[in-house]
N, C-alpha and C positions, 0 to 999 in steps of 0.2 A: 507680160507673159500670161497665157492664159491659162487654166489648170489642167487643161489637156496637153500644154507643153510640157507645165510642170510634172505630171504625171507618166509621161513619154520619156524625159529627163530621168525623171526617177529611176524607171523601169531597167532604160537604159546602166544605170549606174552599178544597181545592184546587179544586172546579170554581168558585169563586166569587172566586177569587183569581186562579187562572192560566188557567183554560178560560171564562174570560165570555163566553158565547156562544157557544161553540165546542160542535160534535158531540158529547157522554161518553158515548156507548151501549159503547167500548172499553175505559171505566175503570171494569176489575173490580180486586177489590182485590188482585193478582198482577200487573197491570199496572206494567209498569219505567217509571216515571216520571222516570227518571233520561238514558236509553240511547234513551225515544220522545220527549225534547225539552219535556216538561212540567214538570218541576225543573230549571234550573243554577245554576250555584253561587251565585248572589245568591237565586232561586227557596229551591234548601236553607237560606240564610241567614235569611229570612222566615218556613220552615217549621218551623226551631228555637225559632227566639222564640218563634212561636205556641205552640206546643209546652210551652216550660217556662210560660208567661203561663196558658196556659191550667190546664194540667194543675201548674201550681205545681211543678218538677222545675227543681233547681237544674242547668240543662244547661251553665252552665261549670264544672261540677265530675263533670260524666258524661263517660265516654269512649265517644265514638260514629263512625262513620262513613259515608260515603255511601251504605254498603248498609243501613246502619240504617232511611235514607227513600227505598230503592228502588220500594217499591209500599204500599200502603195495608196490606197483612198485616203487611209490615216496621215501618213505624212503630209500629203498635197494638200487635205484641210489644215495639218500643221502651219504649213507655210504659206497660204492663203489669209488665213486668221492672222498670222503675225506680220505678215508685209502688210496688210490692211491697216494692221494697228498700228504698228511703225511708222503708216502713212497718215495716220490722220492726228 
């Protein structure tokens, strides 16, 4: 998967999760997801899970933090960096 899927993916999730119905013409993937009220802390807790479920990433054994899923770029290097590492 390439990180334009992953990033497609992403995008996908959150407006389907936390923006249902809500305006996304402003969720480019640089958008602080964290800081404009569309992730908090239960939000990051649902985005992690997804995260390792999906992407199979043991994420109670990764060290991450809230800047890891501040915007759509942030996550996709998240999971790019650890499916690499996990691969090799």
């Amino acid at each position: 998967m390439t990180s334009t899927d992953i990033a497609a993916e992403i995008h996908e999730y959150i407006v389907a999760t936390f923006l249902d119905g809500e305006d996304c013409a402003d969720l480019t993937h640089d958008y602080d997801l964290i800081a404009n009220g569309v992730i908090d802390s239960l939000g990051l807790v649902r985005m992690v899970s997804h995260i390792g479920r999906l992407y199979e990433l043991p994420v109670d054994e990764l060290d991450f933090g809230p800047a890891d899923f501040r915007s759509i770029a942030a996550i996709t290097a998240f999971i790019g960096a650890n499916s690499r590492a996990l691969a090799a």
